[in-house]
C-alpha positions in Angstrom: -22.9 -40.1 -45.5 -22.3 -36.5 -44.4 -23.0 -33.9 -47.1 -21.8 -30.3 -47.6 -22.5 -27.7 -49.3 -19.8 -25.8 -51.8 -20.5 -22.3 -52.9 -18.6 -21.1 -56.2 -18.7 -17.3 -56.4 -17.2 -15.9 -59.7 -17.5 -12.6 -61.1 -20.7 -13.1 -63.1 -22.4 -16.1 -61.2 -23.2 -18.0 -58.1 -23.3 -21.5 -58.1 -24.0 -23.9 -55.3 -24.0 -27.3 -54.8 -24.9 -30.1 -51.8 -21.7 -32.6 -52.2 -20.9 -36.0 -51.2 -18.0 -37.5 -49.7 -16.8 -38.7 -53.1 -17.3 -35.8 -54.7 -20.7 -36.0 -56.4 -22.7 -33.1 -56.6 -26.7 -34.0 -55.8 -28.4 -31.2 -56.0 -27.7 -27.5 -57.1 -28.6 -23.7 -57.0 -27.4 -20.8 -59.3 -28.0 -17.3 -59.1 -26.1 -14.2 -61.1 -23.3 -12.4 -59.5 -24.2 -9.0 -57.7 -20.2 -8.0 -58.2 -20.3 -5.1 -57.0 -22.3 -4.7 -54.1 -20.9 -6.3 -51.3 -24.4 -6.9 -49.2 -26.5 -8.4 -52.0 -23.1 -10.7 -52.7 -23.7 -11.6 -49.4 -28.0 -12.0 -49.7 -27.1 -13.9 -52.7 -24.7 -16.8 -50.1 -27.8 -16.9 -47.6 -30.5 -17.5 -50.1 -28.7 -20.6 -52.2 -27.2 -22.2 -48.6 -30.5 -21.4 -47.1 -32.8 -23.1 -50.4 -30.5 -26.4 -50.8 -30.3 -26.7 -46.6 -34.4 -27.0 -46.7 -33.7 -29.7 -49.2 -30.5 -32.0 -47.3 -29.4 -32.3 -43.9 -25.2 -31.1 -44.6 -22.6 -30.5 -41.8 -20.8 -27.6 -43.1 -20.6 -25.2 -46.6 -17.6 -23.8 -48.1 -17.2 -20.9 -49.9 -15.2 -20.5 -52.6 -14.3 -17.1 -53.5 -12.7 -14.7 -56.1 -10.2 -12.9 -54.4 -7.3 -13.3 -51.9 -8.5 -15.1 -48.5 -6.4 -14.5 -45.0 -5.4 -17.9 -43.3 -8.3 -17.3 -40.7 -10.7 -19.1 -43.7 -12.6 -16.2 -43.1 -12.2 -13.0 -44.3 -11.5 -11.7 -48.1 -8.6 -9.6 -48.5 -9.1 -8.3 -52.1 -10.9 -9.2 -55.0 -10.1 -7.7 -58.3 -13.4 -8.5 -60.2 -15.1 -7.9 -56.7 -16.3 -5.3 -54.1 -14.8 -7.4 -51.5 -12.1 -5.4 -49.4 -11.2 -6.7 -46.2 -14.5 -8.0 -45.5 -15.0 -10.3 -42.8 -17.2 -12.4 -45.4 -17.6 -15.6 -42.2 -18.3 -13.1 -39.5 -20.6 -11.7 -41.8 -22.8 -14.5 -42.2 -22.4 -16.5 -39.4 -25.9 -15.2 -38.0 -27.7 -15.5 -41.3 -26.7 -19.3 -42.3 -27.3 -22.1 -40.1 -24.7 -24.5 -40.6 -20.9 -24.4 -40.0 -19.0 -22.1 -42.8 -15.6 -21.7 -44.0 -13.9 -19.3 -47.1 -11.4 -20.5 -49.0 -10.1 -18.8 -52.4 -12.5 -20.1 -55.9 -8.8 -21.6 -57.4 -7.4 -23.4 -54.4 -10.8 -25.5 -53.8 -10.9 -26.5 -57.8 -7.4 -27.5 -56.7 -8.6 -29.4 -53.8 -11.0 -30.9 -56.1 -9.3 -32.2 -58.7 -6.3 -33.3 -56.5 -9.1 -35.5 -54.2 -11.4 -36.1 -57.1 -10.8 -35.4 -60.5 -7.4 -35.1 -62.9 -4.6 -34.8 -60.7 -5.2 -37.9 -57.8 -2.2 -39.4 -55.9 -0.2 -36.3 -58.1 2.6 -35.3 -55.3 2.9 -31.4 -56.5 -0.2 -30.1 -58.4 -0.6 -26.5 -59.9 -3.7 -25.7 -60.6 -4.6 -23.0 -62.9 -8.1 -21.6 -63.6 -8.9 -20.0 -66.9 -12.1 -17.8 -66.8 -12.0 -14.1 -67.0 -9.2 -13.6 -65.5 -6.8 -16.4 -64.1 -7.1 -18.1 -60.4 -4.4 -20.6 -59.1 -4.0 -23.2 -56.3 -1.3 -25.1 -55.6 -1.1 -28.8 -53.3 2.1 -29.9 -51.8 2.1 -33.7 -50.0 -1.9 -33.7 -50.0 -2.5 -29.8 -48.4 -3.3 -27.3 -50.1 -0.7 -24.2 -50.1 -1.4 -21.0 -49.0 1.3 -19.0 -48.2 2.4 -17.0 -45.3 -0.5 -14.7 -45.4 -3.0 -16.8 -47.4 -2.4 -15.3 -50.6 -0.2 -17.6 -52.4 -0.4 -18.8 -56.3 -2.2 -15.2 -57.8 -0.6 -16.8 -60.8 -2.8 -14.3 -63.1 -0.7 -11.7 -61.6 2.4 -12.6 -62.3 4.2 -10.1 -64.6 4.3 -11.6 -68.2 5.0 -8.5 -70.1 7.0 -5.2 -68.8 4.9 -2.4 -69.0 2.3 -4.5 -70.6 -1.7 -4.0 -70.7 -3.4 -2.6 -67.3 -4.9 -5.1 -65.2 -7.2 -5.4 -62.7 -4.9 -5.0 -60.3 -3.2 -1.8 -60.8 -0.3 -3.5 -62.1 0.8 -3.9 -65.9 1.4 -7.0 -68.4 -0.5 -9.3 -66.1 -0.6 -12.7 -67.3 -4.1 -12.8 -67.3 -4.6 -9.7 -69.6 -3.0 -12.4 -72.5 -4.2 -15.7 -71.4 -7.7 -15.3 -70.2 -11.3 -15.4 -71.6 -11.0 -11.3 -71.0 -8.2 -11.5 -73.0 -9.7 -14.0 -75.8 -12.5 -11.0 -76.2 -10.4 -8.5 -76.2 -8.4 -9.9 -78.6 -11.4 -10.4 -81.1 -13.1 -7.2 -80.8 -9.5 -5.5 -81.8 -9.7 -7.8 -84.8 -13.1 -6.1 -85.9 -12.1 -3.2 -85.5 -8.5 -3.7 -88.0 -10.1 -6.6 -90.4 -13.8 -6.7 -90.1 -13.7 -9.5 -93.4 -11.3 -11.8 -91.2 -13.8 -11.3 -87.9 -16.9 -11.3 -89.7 -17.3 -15.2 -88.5 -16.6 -14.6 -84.6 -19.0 -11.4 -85.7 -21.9 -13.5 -87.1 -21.9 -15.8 -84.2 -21.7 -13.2 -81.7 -24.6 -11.1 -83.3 -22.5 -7.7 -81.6 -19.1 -6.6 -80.8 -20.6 -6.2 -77.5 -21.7 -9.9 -77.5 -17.7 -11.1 -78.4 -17.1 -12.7 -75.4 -14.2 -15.7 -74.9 -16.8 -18.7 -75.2 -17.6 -17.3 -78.8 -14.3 -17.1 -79.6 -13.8 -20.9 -78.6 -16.9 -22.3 -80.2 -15.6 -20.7 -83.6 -12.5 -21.9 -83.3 -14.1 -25.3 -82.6 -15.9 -24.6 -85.7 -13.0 -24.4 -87.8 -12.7 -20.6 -87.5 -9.7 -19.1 -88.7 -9.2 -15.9 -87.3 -10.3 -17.6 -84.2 -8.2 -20.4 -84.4 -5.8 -17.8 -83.8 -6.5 -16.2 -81.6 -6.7 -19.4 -79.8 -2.9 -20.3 -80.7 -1.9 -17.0 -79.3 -3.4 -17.5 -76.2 -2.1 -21.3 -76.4 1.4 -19.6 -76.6 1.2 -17.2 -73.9 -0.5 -19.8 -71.4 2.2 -22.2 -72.2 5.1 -19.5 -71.8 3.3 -18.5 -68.1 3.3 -21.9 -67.4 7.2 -22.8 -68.3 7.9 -20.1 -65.4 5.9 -21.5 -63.0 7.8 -25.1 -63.4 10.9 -22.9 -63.2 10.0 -22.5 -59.5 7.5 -25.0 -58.7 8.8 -27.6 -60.1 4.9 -29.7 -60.1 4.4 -33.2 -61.3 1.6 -32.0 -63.1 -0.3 -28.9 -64.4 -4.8 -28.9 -64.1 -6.1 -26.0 -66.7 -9.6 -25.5 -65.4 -12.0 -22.6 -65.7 -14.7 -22.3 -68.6 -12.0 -21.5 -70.9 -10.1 -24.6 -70.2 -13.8 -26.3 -72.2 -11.6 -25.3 -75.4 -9.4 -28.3 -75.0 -6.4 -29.1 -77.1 -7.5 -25.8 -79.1 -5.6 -24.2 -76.5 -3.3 -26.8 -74.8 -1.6 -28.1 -77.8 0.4 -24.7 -78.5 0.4 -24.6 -74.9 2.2 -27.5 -74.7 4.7 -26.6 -77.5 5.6 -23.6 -76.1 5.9 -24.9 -72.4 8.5 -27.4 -73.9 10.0 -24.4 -76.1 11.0 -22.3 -73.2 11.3 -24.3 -70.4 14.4 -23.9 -67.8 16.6 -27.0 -68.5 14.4 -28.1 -71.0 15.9 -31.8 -72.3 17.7 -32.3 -68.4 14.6 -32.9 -66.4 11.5 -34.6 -66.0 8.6 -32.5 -67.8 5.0 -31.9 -65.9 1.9 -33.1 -67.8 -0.5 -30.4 -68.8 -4.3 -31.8 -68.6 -7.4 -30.8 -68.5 -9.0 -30.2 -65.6 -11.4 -33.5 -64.9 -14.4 -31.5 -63.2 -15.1 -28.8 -65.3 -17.3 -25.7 -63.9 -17.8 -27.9 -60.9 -14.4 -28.0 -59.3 -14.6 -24.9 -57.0 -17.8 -25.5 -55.4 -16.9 -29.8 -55.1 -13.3 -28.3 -53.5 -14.9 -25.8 -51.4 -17.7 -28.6 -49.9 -15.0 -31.1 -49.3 -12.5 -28.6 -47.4 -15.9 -27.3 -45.7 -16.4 -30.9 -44.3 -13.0 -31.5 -43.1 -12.2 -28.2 -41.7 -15.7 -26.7 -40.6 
Protein backbone atom coordinates (compact mmCIF):
# COMPACT_ATOMS: atom_id res chain seq x y z
CA UNK A 1 0.00 0.00 0.00
CA UNK A 2 1.91 3.23 -0.91
CA UNK A 3 1.76 5.93 1.69
CA UNK A 4 2.28 9.72 1.50
CA UNK A 5 2.79 12.24 3.46
CA UNK A 6 0.32 15.56 3.53
CA UNK A 7 1.59 18.70 5.11
CA UNK A 8 -1.26 21.32 6.23
CA UNK A 9 0.39 24.74 6.82
CA UNK A 10 -1.99 27.41 8.24
CA UNK A 11 -1.32 30.62 9.69
CA UNK A 12 -0.83 29.43 13.32
CA UNK A 13 0.12 25.65 12.94
CA UNK A 14 1.77 22.95 11.06
CA UNK A 15 0.29 19.71 10.87
CA UNK A 16 1.51 16.61 9.10
CA UNK A 17 0.37 13.44 8.49
CA UNK A 18 1.55 9.83 6.67
CA UNK A 19 -1.76 8.92 4.63
CA UNK A 20 -3.12 5.95 3.02
CA UNK A 21 -4.59 5.19 -0.17
CA UNK A 22 -8.08 5.50 1.41
CA UNK A 23 -7.52 8.29 3.10
CA UNK A 24 -6.56 7.31 6.65
CA UNK A 25 -4.20 9.16 8.36
CA UNK A 26 -1.62 6.70 10.52
CA UNK A 27 0.58 8.66 12.06
CA UNK A 28 1.07 12.51 12.69
CA UNK A 29 3.31 15.52 13.50
CA UNK A 30 2.41 19.14 14.59
CA UNK A 31 4.45 22.05 15.14
CA UNK A 32 3.39 25.92 15.50
CA UNK A 33 3.46 28.17 12.57
CA UNK A 34 6.67 30.50 12.13
CA UNK A 35 4.29 32.92 9.87
CA UNK A 36 6.32 35.19 9.31
CA UNK A 37 9.70 34.12 8.56
CA UNK A 38 9.91 32.44 5.52
CA UNK A 39 13.20 30.13 6.37
CA UNK A 40 12.06 28.68 9.70
CA UNK A 41 8.43 28.04 7.70
CA UNK A 42 10.52 26.27 5.61
CA UNK A 43 12.93 24.36 8.76
CA UNK A 44 9.55 23.68 10.17
CA UNK A 45 8.49 21.41 6.42
CA UNK A 46 11.93 19.52 6.76
CA UNK A 47 11.71 18.61 10.29
CA UNK A 48 7.86 17.00 10.38
CA UNK A 49 8.55 15.23 6.63
CA UNK A 50 11.98 14.35 7.84
CA UNK A 51 10.55 12.84 11.66
CA UNK A 52 7.37 10.80 10.11
CA UNK A 53 9.81 9.56 6.97
CA UNK A 54 12.18 7.86 9.81
CA UNK A 55 8.92 6.26 10.94
CA UNK A 56 7.18 4.98 7.19
CA UNK A 57 8.51 4.23 3.92
CA UNK A 58 6.03 7.04 1.66
CA UNK A 59 6.45 7.80 -2.17
CA UNK A 60 5.70 11.39 -2.19
CA UNK A 61 4.44 14.45 0.40
CA UNK A 62 2.21 17.26 -0.54
CA UNK A 63 2.07 20.42 0.77
CA UNK A 64 -0.72 22.25 1.39
CA UNK A 65 -0.39 25.80 1.70
CA UNK A 66 -2.03 29.26 2.62
CA UNK A 67 -1.64 31.31 -0.14
CA UNK A 68 -2.05 31.39 -4.01
CA UNK A 69 0.08 28.50 -5.79
CA UNK A 70 1.30 28.94 -9.72
CA UNK A 71 0.23 25.87 -11.87
CA UNK A 72 3.99 24.61 -11.71
CA UNK A 73 2.75 22.88 -8.05
CA UNK A 74 5.62 24.69 -6.90
CA UNK A 75 5.98 27.96 -6.06
CA UNK A 76 3.74 30.36 -3.74
CA UNK A 77 2.56 33.34 -5.26
CA UNK A 78 1.13 35.24 -2.19
CA UNK A 79 0.02 34.49 1.06
CA UNK A 80 -2.03 36.99 3.03
CA UNK A 81 -1.52 35.58 6.58
CA UNK A 82 2.10 34.53 5.30
CA UNK A 83 5.67 35.82 4.39
CA UNK A 84 5.51 33.81 1.38
CA UNK A 85 6.04 36.10 -1.88
CA UNK A 86 7.02 34.44 -4.87
CA UNK A 87 8.87 31.83 -3.18
CA UNK A 88 9.95 28.94 -4.99
CA UNK A 89 8.66 26.90 -1.79
CA UNK A 90 9.60 23.05 -4.12
CA UNK A 91 12.91 24.33 -5.38
CA UNK A 92 13.44 25.36 -1.97
CA UNK A 93 13.36 22.19 -0.41
CA UNK A 94 14.00 19.80 -2.89
CA UNK A 95 17.67 19.27 -1.35
CA UNK A 96 16.56 19.17 2.24
CA UNK A 97 13.59 16.44 1.95
CA UNK A 98 14.14 13.14 0.60
CA UNK A 99 11.19 12.13 -1.05
CA UNK A 100 9.22 13.42 -4.14
CA UNK A 101 7.24 16.93 -3.26
CA UNK A 102 4.55 18.81 -4.63
CA UNK A 103 2.52 22.40 -3.42
CA UNK A 104 -0.79 22.66 -3.81
CA UNK A 105 -3.06 25.60 -2.16
CA UNK A 106 -4.42 24.38 1.89
CA UNK A 107 -8.29 24.77 0.35
CA UNK A 108 -8.07 22.98 -2.93
CA UNK A 109 -6.49 19.70 -1.16
CA UNK A 110 -9.42 19.73 1.71
CA UNK A 111 -11.32 19.90 -1.59
CA UNK A 112 -9.56 16.96 -3.03
CA UNK A 113 -10.29 15.34 0.17
CA UNK A 114 -13.56 15.52 0.80
CA UNK A 115 -14.47 15.08 -2.96
CA UNK A 116 -12.20 11.51 -2.84
CA UNK A 117 -12.87 10.83 0.74
CA UNK A 118 -15.09 12.51 2.86
CA UNK A 119 -18.65 14.69 2.24
CA UNK A 120 -18.86 15.42 -1.21
CA UNK A 121 -18.07 11.66 -3.15
CA UNK A 122 -19.32 10.96 -6.73
CA UNK A 123 -20.65 15.05 -6.22
CA UNK A 124 -20.11 16.28 -10.10
CA UNK A 125 -19.36 20.17 -9.13
CA UNK A 126 -18.08 20.67 -5.50
CA UNK A 127 -17.26 24.15 -3.88
CA UNK A 128 -15.42 23.82 -1.19
CA UNK A 129 -15.09 26.49 1.30
CA UNK A 130 -12.74 26.68 4.39
CA UNK A 131 -13.67 28.60 7.36
CA UNK A 132 -10.68 29.43 9.71
CA UNK A 133 -9.21 32.72 10.05
CA UNK A 134 -9.83 33.87 7.13
CA UNK A 135 -11.63 31.92 4.24
CA UNK A 136 -9.83 29.34 1.63
CA UNK A 137 -11.72 27.76 -1.34
CA UNK A 138 -11.31 24.91 -3.86
CA UNK A 139 -13.46 24.01 -6.39
CA UNK A 140 -13.64 20.17 -8.51
CA UNK A 141 -15.20 19.97 -11.89
CA UNK A 142 -15.69 16.11 -13.42
CA UNK A 143 -13.19 14.71 -10.75
CA UNK A 144 -10.14 17.52 -11.14
CA UNK A 145 -9.57 19.95 -9.15
CA UNK A 146 -9.82 23.64 -10.67
CA UNK A 147 -7.25 25.97 -10.73
CA UNK A 148 -7.62 28.54 -13.01
CA UNK A 149 -5.51 30.04 -15.75
CA UNK A 150 -2.78 30.98 -13.41
CA UNK A 151 -3.39 28.71 -10.48
CA UNK A 152 -5.18 31.08 -8.41
CA UNK A 153 -8.74 30.29 -8.80
CA UNK A 154 -11.64 30.10 -6.03
CA UNK A 155 -9.94 33.05 -3.36
CA UNK A 156 -13.49 33.02 -2.43
CA UNK A 157 -12.47 35.01 0.93
CA UNK A 158 -11.78 37.73 -1.37
CA UNK A 159 -14.51 38.20 -3.13
CA UNK A 160 -16.07 41.70 -2.46
CA UNK A 161 -19.07 41.33 -0.12
CA UNK A 162 -19.33 44.79 1.06
CA UNK A 163 -18.33 48.15 -1.00
CA UNK A 164 -15.93 49.98 0.82
CA UNK A 165 -16.22 47.48 3.63
CA UNK A 166 -13.58 46.53 6.48
CA UNK A 167 -9.74 46.29 5.29
CA UNK A 168 -8.56 43.01 4.65
CA UNK A 169 -5.63 41.21 4.42
CA UNK A 170 -5.32 41.79 1.11
CA UNK A 171 -5.30 45.42 0.52
CA UNK A 172 -8.74 45.30 -0.66
CA UNK A 173 -12.05 46.32 1.31
CA UNK A 174 -15.35 44.45 2.45
CA UNK A 175 -13.70 41.04 1.87
CA UNK A 176 -15.93 38.36 2.54
CA UNK A 177 -13.74 36.88 4.94
CA UNK A 178 -13.58 40.04 7.17
CA UNK A 179 -17.64 38.99 7.98
CA UNK A 180 -17.64 35.31 7.71
CA UNK A 181 -14.44 34.10 9.33
CA UNK A 182 -13.17 33.04 12.80
CA UNK A 183 -11.16 36.59 12.52
CA UNK A 184 -14.34 38.03 12.02
CA UNK A 185 -16.28 35.92 14.87
CA UNK A 186 -13.42 37.69 17.34
CA UNK A 187 -13.66 40.73 16.05
CA UNK A 188 -17.11 40.84 16.33
CA UNK A 189 -16.98 39.85 20.13
CA UNK A 190 -14.38 42.03 21.30
CA UNK A 191 -16.47 45.12 19.73
CA UNK A 192 -19.39 43.76 21.87
CA UNK A 193 -17.22 44.26 25.16
CA UNK A 194 -16.31 47.14 24.41
CA UNK A 195 -20.39 48.72 23.68
CA UNK A 196 -22.23 46.07 26.28
CA UNK A 197 -19.76 44.53 28.60
CA UNK A 198 -23.14 42.91 30.62
CA UNK A 199 -24.28 41.19 27.22
CA UNK A 200 -20.28 39.87 26.62
CA UNK A 201 -19.53 39.16 30.08
CA UNK A 202 -20.28 35.25 29.17
CA UNK A 203 -17.88 35.10 25.96
CA UNK A 204 -15.76 37.28 28.63
CA UNK A 205 -15.75 34.69 31.44
CA UNK A 206 -14.87 31.96 29.16
CA UNK A 207 -12.19 33.69 27.45
CA UNK A 208 -10.51 34.94 30.70
CA UNK A 209 -9.25 38.27 28.36
CA UNK A 210 -10.34 40.36 25.55
CA UNK A 211 -7.14 39.27 24.20
CA UNK A 212 -8.06 35.63 24.61
CA UNK A 213 -11.69 36.23 22.44
CA UNK A 214 -10.82 34.21 19.72
CA UNK A 215 -13.62 32.56 17.13
CA UNK A 216 -13.56 28.96 18.94
CA UNK A 217 -14.72 30.86 22.14
CA UNK A 218 -17.22 32.38 20.55
CA UNK A 219 -18.53 28.93 19.11
CA UNK A 220 -18.27 26.92 22.28
CA UNK A 221 -20.57 29.76 24.04
CA UNK A 222 -22.89 29.71 21.53
CA UNK A 223 -22.85 25.91 21.90
CA UNK A 224 -23.47 26.63 25.46
CA UNK A 225 -26.56 28.41 24.93
CA UNK A 226 -24.83 31.87 24.86
CA UNK A 227 -26.84 34.62 23.72
CA UNK A 228 -24.88 37.31 22.69
CA UNK A 229 -22.96 34.58 21.02
CA UNK A 230 -25.62 32.93 19.52
CA UNK A 231 -25.60 35.97 17.62
CA UNK A 232 -22.97 36.55 16.69
CA UNK A 233 -23.12 33.26 15.28
CA UNK A 234 -26.48 34.01 13.22
CA UNK A 235 -24.74 37.06 11.78
CA UNK A 236 -21.99 35.24 10.52
CA UNK A 237 -24.60 32.36 9.44
CA UNK A 238 -26.16 35.17 7.35
CA UNK A 239 -23.24 36.56 5.73
CA UNK A 240 -21.76 33.04 4.89
CA UNK A 241 -25.00 32.05 3.40
CA UNK A 242 -25.36 35.43 1.31
CA UNK A 243 -21.41 34.75 0.03
CA UNK A 244 -22.44 31.56 -0.79
CA UNK A 245 -25.85 32.41 -2.90
CA UNK A 246 -23.26 34.36 -5.24
CA UNK A 247 -21.07 31.72 -5.71
CA UNK A 248 -24.13 29.40 -7.02
CA UNK A 249 -24.93 32.37 -9.09
CA UNK A 250 -21.81 31.54 -11.11
CA UNK A 251 -20.83 28.16 -10.19
CA UNK A 252 -23.67 26.65 -10.28
CA UNK A 253 -22.19 23.36 -7.82
CA UNK A 254 -24.19 20.28 -6.82
CA UNK A 255 -23.11 20.81 -3.55
CA UNK A 256 -21.37 23.19 -1.04
CA UNK A 257 -18.38 21.52 1.87
CA UNK A 258 -17.96 24.19 4.85
CA UNK A 259 -14.65 23.02 6.35
CA UNK A 260 -12.13 24.89 8.43
CA UNK A 261 -12.19 24.81 12.44
CA UNK A 262 -15.00 27.15 12.34
CA UNK A 263 -17.11 24.90 10.26
CA UNK A 264 -16.81 22.50 14.05
CA UNK A 265 -19.82 25.06 14.93
CA UNK A 266 -22.25 23.10 12.93
CA UNK A 267 -25.81 24.00 12.33
CA UNK A 268 -25.00 26.99 14.82
CA UNK A 269 -23.80 28.48 11.77
CA UNK A 270 -25.26 26.57 8.71
CA UNK A 271 -28.80 26.79 9.59
CA UNK A 272 -29.04 30.78 9.06
CA UNK A 273 -26.69 29.95 6.42
CA UNK A 274 -28.97 27.98 4.80
CA UNK A 275 -31.88 30.38 5.18
CA UNK A 276 -30.30 33.05 3.81
CA UNK A 277 -28.64 31.12 0.77
CA UNK A 278 -32.35 30.19 -0.07
CA UNK A 279 -33.34 33.96 0.69
CA UNK A 280 -31.21 35.55 -1.93
CA UNK A 281 -30.50 33.09 -4.32
CA UNK A 282 -30.53 33.94 -8.30
CA UNK A 283 -33.71 32.16 -9.50
CA UNK A 284 -34.46 31.01 -6.31
CA UNK A 285 -37.91 28.56 -6.73
CA UNK A 286 -36.68 27.82 -10.78
CA UNK A 287 -33.72 25.65 -10.16
CA UNK A 288 -32.30 22.84 -8.48
CA UNK A 289 -30.67 24.11 -5.00
CA UNK A 290 -27.00 22.91 -3.82
CA UNK A 291 -26.78 21.12 -0.49
CA UNK A 292 -24.70 22.87 2.18
CA UNK A 293 -22.86 20.23 4.49
CA UNK A 294 -20.43 19.91 6.61
CA UNK A 295 -17.29 19.13 5.66
CA UNK A 296 -16.75 15.05 6.59
CA UNK A 297 -12.91 15.37 7.60
CA UNK A 298 -12.63 18.04 9.81
CA UNK A 299 -9.01 19.64 10.62
CA UNK A 300 -7.77 16.71 8.52
CA UNK A 301 -8.84 17.50 5.09
CA UNK A 302 -5.90 19.58 3.83
CA UNK A 303 -3.12 17.53 4.77
CA UNK A 304 -5.42 13.90 3.56
CA UNK A 305 -5.97 16.14 0.13
CA UNK A 306 -2.45 17.31 -0.11
CA UNK A 307 -1.02 13.32 0.48
CA UNK A 308 -3.45 11.97 -2.02
CA UNK A 309 -2.64 14.70 -4.91
CA UNK A 310 1.11 14.13 -3.66
CA UNK A 311 0.78 10.32 -4.66
CA UNK A 312 -0.78 10.82 -7.87
CA UNK A 313 1.03 13.71 -9.22
CA UNK A 314 4.58 13.41 -7.45
Amino acid sequence: MALAIGVDIGGTKVAAGVVDEQGRVIDRERRDTPGQDVSATEATIVDVVDALCARHEVTAAGIGAAGWIANDHATVLFSPHLAWRNEPLRESLRSRVRVPLIVENDANAAAWAEYRFGAAQEQKVVVCVTLGTGIGGGLVVDGSVYRGAFGIACEYGHVTLVPDGRRCACGNRGCWEMYASGRALARDARELVEESPMAAAGMLELAGSVDALTGPVVTAAAAAGDQAALSICTTMGRWLGRGLANLAAVIDPSTFVIGGGVSAAGEILLHPAREEFAHVLTGRGFRPQASIVVAALGPDAGLVGAADLARRWA
